[in-house]
C-alpha positions in Angstrom: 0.0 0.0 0.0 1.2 3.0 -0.8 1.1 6.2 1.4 -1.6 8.9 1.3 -1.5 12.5 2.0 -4.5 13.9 4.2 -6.7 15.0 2.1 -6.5 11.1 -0.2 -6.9 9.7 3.2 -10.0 11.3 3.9 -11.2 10.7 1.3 -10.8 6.8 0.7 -12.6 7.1 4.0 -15.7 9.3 2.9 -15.9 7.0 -0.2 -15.5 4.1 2.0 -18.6 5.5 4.4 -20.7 6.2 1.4 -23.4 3.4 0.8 -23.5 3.8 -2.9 -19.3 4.2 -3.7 -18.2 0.0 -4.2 -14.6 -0.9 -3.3 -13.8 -1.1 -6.7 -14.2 2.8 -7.0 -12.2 2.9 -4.1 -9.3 0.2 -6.1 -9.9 2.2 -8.9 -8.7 5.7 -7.8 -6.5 4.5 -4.8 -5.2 1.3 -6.0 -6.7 0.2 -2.5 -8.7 -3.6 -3.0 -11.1 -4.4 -0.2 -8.7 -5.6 2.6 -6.3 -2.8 2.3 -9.7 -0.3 3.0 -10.8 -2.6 5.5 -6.8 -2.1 7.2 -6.8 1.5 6.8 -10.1 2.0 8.3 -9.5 -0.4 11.4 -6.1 2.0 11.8 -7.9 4.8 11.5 -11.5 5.2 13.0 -12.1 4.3 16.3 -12.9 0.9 17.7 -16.5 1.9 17.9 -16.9 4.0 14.7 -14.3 0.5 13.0 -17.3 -1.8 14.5 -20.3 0.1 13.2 -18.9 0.9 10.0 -18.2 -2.9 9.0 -21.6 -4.1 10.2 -22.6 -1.4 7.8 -20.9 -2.9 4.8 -21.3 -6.2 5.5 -25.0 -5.7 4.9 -24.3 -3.7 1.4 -24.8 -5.1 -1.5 -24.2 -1.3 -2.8 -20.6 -1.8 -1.8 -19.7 -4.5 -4.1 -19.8 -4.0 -7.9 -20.4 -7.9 -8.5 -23.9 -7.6 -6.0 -25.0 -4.4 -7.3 -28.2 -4.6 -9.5 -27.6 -2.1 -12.6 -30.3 0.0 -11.4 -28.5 1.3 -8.7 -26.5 3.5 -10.9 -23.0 5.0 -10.8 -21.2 6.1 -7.3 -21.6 9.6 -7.0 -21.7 11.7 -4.1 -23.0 15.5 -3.8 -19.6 16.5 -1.8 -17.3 14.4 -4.2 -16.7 17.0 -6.4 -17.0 19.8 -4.1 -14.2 22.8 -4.5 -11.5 22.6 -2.0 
């Protein structure tokens, strides 16, 4: 894995709480594949926040591009392309 700044890491995160945003987005812009967001997050969030967020995405279908139905749609998220 390589390292991320700040503002990549808080991101993978915001993509990784997002319902709608699969890992393969994530893989895709981050070159980060499911266990390497699961990692990071477990480092990062707090026991707590780590616990609820993975029961959270265990019950997603949304977060895995092979389970999605097509008429969920494309990942997209109204802060994602928000100036900074």
């Amino acid at each position: 894995m390589h390292a991320l700044d700040a503002v990549q890491l808080s991101r993978v995160i915001e993509m990784a709480w997002e319902d709608r945003t699969p890992f393969e987005a994530i893989e895709h812009s981050y070159a980060l594949n499911e266990t390497a967001v699961i990692k990071l997050m477990r480092q990062e969030l707090k026991p707590s926040s780590f616990r609820l967020w993975r029961q959270r995405v265990t019950s997603r279908v949304t977060k895995h591009q092979t389970k999605r139905p097509f008429d969920v749609g494309r990942a997209y998220c109204k802060s994602q392309y928000k100036p900074r």
